[in-house]
C-alpha positions in Angstrom: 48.5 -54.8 -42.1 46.7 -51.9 -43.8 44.6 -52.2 -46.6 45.9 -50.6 -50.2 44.2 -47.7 -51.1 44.6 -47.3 -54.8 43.8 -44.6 -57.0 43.6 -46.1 -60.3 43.1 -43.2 -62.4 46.6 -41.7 -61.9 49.7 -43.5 -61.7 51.5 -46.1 -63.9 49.4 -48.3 -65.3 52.0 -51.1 -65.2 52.5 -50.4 -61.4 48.4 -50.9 -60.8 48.6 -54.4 -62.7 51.4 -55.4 -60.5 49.6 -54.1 -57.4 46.8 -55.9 -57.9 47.2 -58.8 -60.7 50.4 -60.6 -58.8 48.7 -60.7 -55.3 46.2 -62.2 -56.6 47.6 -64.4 -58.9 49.8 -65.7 -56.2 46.1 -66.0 -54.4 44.6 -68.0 -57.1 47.5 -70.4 -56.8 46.9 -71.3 -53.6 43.5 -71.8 -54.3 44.0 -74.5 -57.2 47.2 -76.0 -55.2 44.2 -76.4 -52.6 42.1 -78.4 -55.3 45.1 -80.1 -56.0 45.7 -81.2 -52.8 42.4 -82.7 -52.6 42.7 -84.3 -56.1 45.7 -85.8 -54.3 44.5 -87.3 -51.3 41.1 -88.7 -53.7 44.0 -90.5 -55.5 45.6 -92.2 -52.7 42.2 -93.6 -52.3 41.0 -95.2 -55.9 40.2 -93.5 -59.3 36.6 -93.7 -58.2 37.5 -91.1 -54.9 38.9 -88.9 -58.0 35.9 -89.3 -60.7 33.6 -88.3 -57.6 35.7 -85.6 -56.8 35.4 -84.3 -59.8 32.0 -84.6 -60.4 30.5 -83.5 -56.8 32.9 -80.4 -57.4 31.3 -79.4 -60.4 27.8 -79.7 -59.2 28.7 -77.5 -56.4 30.7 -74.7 -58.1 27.5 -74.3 -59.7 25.8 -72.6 -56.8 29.3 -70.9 -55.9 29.2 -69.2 -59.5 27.0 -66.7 -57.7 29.5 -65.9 -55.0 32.2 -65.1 -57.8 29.3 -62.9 -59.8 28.6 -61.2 -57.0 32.6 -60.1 -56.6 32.2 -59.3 -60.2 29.6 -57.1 -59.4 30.6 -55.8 -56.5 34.1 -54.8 -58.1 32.7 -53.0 -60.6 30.0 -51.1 -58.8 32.1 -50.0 -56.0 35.3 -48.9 -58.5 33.2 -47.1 -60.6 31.5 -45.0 -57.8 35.3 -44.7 -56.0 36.1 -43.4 -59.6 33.6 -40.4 -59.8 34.8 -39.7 -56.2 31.1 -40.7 -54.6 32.0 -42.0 -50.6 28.3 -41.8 -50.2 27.7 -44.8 -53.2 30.8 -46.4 -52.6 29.8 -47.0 -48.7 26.2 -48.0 -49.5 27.1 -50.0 -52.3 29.6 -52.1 -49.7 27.1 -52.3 -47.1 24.3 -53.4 -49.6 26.6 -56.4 -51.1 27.2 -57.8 -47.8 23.7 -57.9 -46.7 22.9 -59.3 -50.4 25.4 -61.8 -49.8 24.1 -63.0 -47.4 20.5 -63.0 -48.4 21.4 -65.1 -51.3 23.7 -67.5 -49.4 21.0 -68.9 -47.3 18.4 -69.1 -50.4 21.2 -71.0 -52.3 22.2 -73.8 -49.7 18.9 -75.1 -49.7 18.6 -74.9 -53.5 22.0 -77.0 -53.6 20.6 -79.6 -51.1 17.5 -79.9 -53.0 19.1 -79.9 -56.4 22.3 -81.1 -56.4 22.2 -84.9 -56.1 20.1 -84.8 -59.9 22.8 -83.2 -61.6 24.9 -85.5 -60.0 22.8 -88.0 -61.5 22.5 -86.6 -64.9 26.6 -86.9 -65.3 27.2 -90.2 -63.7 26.3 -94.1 -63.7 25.1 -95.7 -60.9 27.9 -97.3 -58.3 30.6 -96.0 -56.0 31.6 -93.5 -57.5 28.0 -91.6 -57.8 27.8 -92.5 -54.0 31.3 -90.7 -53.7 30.1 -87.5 -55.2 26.8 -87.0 -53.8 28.0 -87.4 -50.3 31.2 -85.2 -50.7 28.7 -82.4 -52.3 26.0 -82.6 -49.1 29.2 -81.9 -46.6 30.5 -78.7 -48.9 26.9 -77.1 -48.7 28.0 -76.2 -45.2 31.2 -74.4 -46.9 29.0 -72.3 -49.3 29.3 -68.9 -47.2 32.6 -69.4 -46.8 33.0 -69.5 -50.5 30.5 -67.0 -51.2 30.5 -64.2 -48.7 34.7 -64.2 -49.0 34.7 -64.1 -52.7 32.1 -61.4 -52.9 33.5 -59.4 -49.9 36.8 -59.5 -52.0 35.8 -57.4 -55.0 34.8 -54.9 -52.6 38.6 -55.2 -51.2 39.6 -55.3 -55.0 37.6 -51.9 -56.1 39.7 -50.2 -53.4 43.0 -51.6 -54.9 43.5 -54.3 -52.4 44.0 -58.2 -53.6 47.0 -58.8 -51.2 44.3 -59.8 -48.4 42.7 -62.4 -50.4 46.1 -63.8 -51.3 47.3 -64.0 -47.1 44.0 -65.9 -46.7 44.0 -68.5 -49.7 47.8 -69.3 -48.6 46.5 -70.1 -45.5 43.7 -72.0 -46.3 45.8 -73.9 -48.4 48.8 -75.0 -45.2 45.6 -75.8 -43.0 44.2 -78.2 -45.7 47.4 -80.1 -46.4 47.0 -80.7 -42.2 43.5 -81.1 -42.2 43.0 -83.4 -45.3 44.6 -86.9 -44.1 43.5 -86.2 -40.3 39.9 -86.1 -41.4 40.1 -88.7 -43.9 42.0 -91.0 -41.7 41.5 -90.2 -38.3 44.3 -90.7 -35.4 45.4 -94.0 -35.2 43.7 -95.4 -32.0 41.4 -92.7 -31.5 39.6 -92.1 -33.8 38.9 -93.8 -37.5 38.6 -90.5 -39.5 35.5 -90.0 -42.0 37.3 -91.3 -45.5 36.6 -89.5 -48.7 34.2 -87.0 -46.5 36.8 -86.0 -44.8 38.0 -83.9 -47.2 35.0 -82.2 -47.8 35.1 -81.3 -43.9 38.4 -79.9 -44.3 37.4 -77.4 -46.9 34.1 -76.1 -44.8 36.7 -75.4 -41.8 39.5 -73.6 -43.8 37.0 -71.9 -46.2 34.8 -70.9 -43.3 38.4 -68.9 -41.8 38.8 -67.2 -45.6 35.5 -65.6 -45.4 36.3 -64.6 -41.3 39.2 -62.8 -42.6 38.3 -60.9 -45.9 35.1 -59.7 -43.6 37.7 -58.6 -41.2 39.4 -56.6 -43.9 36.2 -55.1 -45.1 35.9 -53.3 -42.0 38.2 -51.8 -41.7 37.9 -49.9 -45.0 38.2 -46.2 -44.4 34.6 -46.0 -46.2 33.4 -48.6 -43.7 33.9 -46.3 -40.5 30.7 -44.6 -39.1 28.6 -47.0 -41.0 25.3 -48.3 -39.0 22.7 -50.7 -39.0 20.4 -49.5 -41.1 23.3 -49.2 -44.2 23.0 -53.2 -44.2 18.8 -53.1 -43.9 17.7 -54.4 -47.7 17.1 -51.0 -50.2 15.6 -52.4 -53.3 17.1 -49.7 -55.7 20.7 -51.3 -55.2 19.9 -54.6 -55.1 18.4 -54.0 -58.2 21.5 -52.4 -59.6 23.4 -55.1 -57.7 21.5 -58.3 -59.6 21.6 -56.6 -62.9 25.4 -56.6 -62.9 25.8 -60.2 -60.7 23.1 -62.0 -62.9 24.7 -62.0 -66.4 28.2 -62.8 -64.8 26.8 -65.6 -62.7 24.9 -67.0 -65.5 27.8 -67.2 -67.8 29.9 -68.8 -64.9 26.8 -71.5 -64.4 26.4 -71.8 -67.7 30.5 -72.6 -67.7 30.2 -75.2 -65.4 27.0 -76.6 -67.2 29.3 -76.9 -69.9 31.4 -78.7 -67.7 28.8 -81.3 -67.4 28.4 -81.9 -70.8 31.6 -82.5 -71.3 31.2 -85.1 -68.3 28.6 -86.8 -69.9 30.4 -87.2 -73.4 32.9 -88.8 -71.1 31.1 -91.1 -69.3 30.3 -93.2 -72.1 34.3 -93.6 -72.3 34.6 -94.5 -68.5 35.3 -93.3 -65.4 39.2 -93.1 -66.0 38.0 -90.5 -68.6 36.2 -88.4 -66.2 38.9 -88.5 -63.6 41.4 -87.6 -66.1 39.3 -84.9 -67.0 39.2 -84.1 -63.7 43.0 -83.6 -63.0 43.7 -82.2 -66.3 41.2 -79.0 -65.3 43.7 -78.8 -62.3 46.7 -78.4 -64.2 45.0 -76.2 -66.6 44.3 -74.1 -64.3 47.8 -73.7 -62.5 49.2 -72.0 -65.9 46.0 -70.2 -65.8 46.5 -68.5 -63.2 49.3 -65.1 -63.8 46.3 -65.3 -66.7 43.3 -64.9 -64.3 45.4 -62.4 -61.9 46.2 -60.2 -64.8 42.3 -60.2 -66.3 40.7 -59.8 -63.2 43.1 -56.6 -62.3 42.2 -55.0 -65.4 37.9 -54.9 -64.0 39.0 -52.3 -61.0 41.2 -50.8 -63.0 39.1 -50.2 -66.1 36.2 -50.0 -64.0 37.7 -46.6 -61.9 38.8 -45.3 -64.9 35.1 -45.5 -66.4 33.5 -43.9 -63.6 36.3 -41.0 -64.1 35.4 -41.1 -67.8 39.2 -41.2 -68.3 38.1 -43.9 -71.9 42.0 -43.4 -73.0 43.0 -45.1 -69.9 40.5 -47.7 -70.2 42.4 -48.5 -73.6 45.5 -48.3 -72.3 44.6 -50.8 -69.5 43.2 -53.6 -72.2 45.8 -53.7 -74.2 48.4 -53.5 -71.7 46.4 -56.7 -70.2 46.4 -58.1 -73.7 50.5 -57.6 -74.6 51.3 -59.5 -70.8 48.7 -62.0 -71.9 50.8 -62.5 -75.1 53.8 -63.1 -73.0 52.6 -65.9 -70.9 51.6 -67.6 -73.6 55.1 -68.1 -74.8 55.4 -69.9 -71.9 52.4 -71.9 -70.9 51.3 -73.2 -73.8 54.7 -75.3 -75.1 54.4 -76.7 -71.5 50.8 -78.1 -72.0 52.3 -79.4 -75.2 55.3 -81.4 -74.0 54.7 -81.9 -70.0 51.3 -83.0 -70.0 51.8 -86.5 -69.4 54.4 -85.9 -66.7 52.5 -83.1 -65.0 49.0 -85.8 -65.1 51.6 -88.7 -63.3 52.0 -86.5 -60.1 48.1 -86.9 -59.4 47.7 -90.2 -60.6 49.5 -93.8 -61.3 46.7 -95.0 -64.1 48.0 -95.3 -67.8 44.6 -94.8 -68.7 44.1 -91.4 -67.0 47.5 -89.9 -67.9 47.2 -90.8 -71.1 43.4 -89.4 -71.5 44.8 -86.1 -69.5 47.5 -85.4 -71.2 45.9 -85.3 -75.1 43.0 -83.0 -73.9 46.2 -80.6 -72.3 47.7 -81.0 -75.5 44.7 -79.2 -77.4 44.3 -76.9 -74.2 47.5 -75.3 -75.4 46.3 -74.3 -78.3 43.3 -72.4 -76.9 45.8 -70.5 -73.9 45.9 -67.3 -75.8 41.9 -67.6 -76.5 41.4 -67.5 -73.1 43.2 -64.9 -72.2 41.8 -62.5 -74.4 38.0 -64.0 -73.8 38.8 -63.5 -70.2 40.2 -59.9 -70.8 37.1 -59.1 -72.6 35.0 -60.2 -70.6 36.4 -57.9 -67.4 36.1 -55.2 -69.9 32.4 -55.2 -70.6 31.4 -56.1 -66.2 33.8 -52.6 -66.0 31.6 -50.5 -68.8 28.7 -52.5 -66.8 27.7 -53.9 -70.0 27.8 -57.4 -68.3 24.6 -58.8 -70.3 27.1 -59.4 -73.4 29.4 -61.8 -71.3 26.1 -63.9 -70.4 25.0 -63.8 -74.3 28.8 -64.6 -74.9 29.1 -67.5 -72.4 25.4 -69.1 -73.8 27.0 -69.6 -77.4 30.5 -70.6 -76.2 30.0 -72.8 -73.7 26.0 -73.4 -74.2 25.4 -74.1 -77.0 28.7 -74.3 -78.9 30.2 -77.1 -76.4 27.2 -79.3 -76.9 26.7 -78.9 -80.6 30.7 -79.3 -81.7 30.8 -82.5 -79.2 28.0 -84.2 -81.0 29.4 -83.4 -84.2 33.0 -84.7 -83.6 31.9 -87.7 -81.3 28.3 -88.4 -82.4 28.3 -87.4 -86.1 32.1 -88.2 -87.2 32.9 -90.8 -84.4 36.2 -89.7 -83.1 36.5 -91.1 -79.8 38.0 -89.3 -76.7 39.3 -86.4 -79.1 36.5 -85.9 -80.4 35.1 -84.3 -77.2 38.6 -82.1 -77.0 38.5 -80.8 -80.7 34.5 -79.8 -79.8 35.5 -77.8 -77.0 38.6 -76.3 -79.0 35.9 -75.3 -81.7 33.6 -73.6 -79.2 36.2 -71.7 -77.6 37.6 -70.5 -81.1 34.1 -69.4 -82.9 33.4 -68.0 -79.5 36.4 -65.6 -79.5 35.8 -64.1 -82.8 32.1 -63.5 -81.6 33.7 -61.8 -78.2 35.8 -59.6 -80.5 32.4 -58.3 -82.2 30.8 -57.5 -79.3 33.3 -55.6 -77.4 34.2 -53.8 -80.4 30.6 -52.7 -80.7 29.9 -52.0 -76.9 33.3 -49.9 -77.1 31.9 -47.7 -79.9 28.9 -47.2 -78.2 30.4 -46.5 -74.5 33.6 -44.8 -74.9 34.2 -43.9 -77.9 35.8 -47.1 -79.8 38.7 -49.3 -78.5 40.5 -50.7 -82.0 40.3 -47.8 -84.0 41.2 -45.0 -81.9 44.4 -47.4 -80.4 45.0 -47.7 -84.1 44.9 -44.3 -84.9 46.8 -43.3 -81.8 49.1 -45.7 -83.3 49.6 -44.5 -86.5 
């Protein structure tokens, strides 16, 4: 298999989005069908299994939010230096991501180990379920590089046009975890008595660990990789700086995302834990019609990002609102489906009343907010590609800071609404967030290539 070497400055745009937003689209699906098939398996186990799940999951996507960053990063530094045509950056910024990577990997698993048991704590009541979680997050520290150096080694694969490697590897993953999940949980019958509710845990450090084998695999054999030496992967301060001040806003926002998802946690907890675990499930099926959404975003960084480099701003424009009319399409379909399937989609993962009913309303506000996100998510790929990435942070602290917290309160804690209440305060954030992304990217594009809403309209016109 070789690797897709894209110029994204040329060429039809429609053919680049394709290229790289249906791979990894396709990729993303196999990721969440993995989740799924965990959420599955904590099901055939209690409701407890599934709240702790759901919970231990959180706490430790929290330290992964710096593997995805650093992809962020990395997919924007390296497409903008392949835009202006610089092998020499585009080689040492490759070189200097893995060995960043790597660096910050270590430091983070025994930050998590330390850590992640209190915010495990903070979100949960004492009991099984509490148990559940904190022992299923100390087995996935183990899968941290996995998660971290194959999802930062993959927006170097994406800055070169490639997402198709990615995709082969998630699909993978996902077959060897259908296997793996009931053997570790339940052992073979006679020989051995499996490891329960840790076993799946186990099963993602294997599969996960063979993801990040493979996407390094790839890297190497990048045409900008050949000749490279040792001393291209020795720490040089100057591009780790540059490195950090792209990853640390994006990483930020994504921790402060999945702070958010604790807060949300703890509105629930005072509802039970059928609310959590519904919560829980419900993330997974939003995140199945999110996913041609995620793809199509995520293509639009390498291709804005080369196309910035190449100071080619008309393409830039033409990429974000191509992203934008796509975007529009899906909707149509997504969002009457979180509407009117909810409930049915929530009974594949579960048998409780109580969790499909709690699932499907918060799906049915979700649909709603599809359209939001796609455009919050477009944005945001916009400004990592101008490397304006600070504004996604700032963005993200409002939105899912401060604006998830505050708008809960004032539904469930001022107005009393029960289990809606914490839906219609996320629906709220998300909203007044959007019109404040809109702003800000309207402002950066002004500043950075020469507008983005008034010279479409005037090209319009």
């Amino acid at each position: 298999m070789s690797v897709v070497k894209d110029d994204l400055t040329t060429g039809s745009m429609g053919s680049h989005f394709k290229s790289l937003a249906v791979p990894a689209a396709f990729g993303m699906l196999f990721a969440t069908l993995y989740n799924v098939v965990d959420v599955y398996w904590a099901g055939r186990l209690s409701t407890q299994a599934q709240a702790g799940l759901a919970i231990g999951y959180q706490a430790f996507f929290i330290l992964m939010a710096v593997g995805f960053g650093l992809g962020s990063a990395l997919s924007a530094l390296v497409s903008n230096a392949k835009g202006s045509k610089n092998t020499e950056e585009t080689r040492a910024f490759v070189a200097q991501g893995l060995s960043f990577g790597i660096l910050v990997t270590a430091s983070f698993m025994v930050v998590g180990y330390i850590a992640g048991p209190y915010l495990i704590n903070l979100v949960s009541e004492p009991g099984g379920y509490r148990d559940a979680a904190t022992g299923y997050f100390y087995w996935l520290i183990f899968a941290l590089p996995g998660f971290m150096l194959a999802y930062g080694g993959n927006g170097i694969l994406q800055a070169h046009g490639d997402s198709v490697s990615m995709q082969r590897a998630l699909m993978v993953a996902f077959f060897v975890n259908i296997g793996l999940n009931p053997l570790l949980m339940f052992g073979v019958p006679g020989l051995w008595g499996g490891m329960g509710f840790n076993g799946i845990a186990a099963a993602t450090i294997i599969s996960q660990t063979g993801v990040m084998s493979f996407i390094l695999y790839r890297i190497s054999k990048l045409d900008v990789m050949q000749g490279i030496t040792r001393q291209s992967f020795v720490p040089d301060l100057t591009r780790y700086r540059a490195i950090t001040a792209q990853l640390l806003p994006a990483s930020t926002a994504l921790v402060v995302m999945f702070v958010s998802g604790f807060v949300v946690q703890f509105a629930l907890k005072g509802f039970g834990e059928h609310a959590i675990a519904a919560y829980g499930v419900a993330l997974r099926i939003e995140q199945i019609l999110l996913l041609p959404v995620l793809g199509m975003t995520g293509a639009l960084l390498p291709i804005a990002g080369q196309n910035f480099g190449a100071e080619n701003y008309e393409r830039v424009r033409e990429a974000v609102f191509f992203c934008w009319k796509l975007g529009f399409a899906m909707t149509a379909i997504a969002t009457p489906t979180l509407w009117f399937a909810g409930g049915f989609a929530m009974s594949f993962f579960t048998d409780d009343p109580d969790v499909i009913r709690v699932g499907a309303s918060y799906l049915q506000v979700d649909g709603f907010l599809f359209p939001i996100y796609m455009m919050l998510f477009s944005i945001n790929s916009l400004l990592q590609a101008l490397k304006q990435p600070i504004w996604t942070l700032w963005i993200s602290i409002y939105r899912q800071g401060f604006g998830v917290a505050f708008f809960i309160w004032v539904f469930v804690g001022w107005l009393n609404f029960d289990v809606w209440g914490v839906w219609f305060g996320i629906g709220t954030a998300v909203s007044s967030g959007w019109i404040i992304a809109l702003i800000v990217v309207s402002a950066v594009a002004n500043k950075h290539m020469g507008g983005l809403f008034s010279v479409a309209a005037a090209k319009a016109a």
